[in-house]
N, C-alpha and C positions, 0 to 999 in steps of 0.2 A: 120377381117382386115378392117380397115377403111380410107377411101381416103389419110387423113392426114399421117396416117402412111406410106404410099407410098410413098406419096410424102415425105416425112421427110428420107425415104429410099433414097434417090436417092443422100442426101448431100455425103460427104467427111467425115469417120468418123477421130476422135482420140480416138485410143483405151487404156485403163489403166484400172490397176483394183485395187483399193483403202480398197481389201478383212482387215478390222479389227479385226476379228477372231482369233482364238486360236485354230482352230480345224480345221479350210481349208485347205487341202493338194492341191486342183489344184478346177478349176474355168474356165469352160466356159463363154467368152463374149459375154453376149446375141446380137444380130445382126438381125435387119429387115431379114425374111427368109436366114439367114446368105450369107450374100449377100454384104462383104466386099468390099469397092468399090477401082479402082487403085487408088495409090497415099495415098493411108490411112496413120496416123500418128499412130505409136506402142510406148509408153512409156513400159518403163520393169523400176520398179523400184527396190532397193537393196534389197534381201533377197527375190529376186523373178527371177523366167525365164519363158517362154513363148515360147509355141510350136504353128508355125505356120503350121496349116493345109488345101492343097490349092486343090481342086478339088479332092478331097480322100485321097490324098497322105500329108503327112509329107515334108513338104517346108523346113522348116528351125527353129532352134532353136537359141533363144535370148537370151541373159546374158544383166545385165541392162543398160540401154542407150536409145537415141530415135533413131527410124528407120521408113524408107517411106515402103509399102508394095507394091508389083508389082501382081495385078489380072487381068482377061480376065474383070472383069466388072468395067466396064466405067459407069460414072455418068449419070443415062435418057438415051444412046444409048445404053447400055445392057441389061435396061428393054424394050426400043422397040424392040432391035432386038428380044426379046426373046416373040413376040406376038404368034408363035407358040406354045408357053409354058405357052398361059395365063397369058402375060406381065411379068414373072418371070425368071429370069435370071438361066440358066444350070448350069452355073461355082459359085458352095459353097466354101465358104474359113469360115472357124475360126480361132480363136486365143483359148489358152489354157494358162492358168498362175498356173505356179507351185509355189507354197510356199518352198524357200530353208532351212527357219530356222529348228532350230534342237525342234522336239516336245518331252518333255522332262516328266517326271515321272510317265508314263505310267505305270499302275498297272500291274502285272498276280501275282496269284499264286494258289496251289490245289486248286481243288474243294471238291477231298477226300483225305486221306492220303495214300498213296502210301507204302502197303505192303511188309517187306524184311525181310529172313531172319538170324542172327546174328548167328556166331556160340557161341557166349559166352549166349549172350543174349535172342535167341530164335526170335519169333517174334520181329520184330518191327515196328512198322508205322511210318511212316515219313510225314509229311509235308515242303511246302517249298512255299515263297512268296518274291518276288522283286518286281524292276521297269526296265526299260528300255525305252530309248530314240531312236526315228529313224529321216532320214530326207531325203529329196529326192537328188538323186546325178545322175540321169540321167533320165529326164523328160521324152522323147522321148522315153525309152524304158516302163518307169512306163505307158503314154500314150496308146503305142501299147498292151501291158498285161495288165493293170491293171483297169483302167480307161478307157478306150473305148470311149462312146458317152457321157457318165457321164458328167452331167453340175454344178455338184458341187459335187467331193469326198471329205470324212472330213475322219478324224482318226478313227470318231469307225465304218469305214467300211473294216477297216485292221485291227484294236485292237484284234477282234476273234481269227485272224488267225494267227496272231503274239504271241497269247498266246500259243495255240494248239500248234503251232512248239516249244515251250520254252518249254511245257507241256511234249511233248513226248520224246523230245532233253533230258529234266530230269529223264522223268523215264527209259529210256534205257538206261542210264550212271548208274542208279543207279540199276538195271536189270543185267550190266554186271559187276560190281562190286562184285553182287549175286556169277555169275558163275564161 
């Protein structure tokens, strides 16, 4: 950490996130020891929301617009008062932007073929392979579960898991079709 950087801490941010991507599902705003100051300017732009997180807690969630932000830290007198703390301010705030579009042609299918057997036919294997599309429709809970402290989730950190469920969702239908 170097003095400029401190001192460059202490302005008034505006905060936006400009993510170009194709694969970014949410994006933390990097911030001076996140250390969002009052009066902050929030751009949310379309096909985006943004989870404000203020001292641990989940503040409030954004749909696009601009918005001022309201924190305990004051420009220069939040870092003196916080000389206790080795001129570092107590009260963290982030911002979180979710990516709303819809991510679209996401692969799965077997890895093997998935044994059944026919009464006419005897054995059969089967395989099976699509796509599927998801998008996010409530930040604030994907935040709390999924995403965490994560400062950049992208899709193939869900793609595994979204398969697995499609995976096993297929062979227990086709399991109980068996019986």
């Amino acid at each position: 950490m170097g003095l400029f950087d401190k001192i460059r801490g202490e302005f008034i941010d505006i905060i936006v996130s400009l993510d170009n991507s194709n694969d970014t599902i949410a994006y933390r705003f990097e911030r001076f020891q996140n250390e969002i100051k009052m009066g902050a300017k929030l751009t949310v732009r379309p096909g985006q929301k943004a989870v404000f997180v203020n001292e641990g807690q989940v503040a409030d969630v954004f749909d696009p617009g601009m918005y001022q932000l309201s924190t305990q830290n004051l420009p220069v007198l939040s870092t003196l008062k916080g000389w206790k703390y080795g001129f570092n301010s107590p009260f963290k705030a982030e911002i979180y932007f979710f990516n709303t579009r819809i991510f679209t042609n996401l692969k799965w299918g077997t890895a093997n073929p998935i044994m059944m057997r026919d009464a006419e036919m005897g054995p059969v294997r089967l395989r099976a392979f699509g796509s599927y599309n998801i998008r996010v429709v409530n930040p604030r809970q994907m935040l709390e579960e999924l995403v965490g402290t994560d400062g950049l989730f992208q899709v193939d950190e869900v793609n595994d898991q979204i398969r697995n469920m499609i995976m096993t969702s297929f062979a227990n239908r086709c399991y109980r079709k068996l019986v």
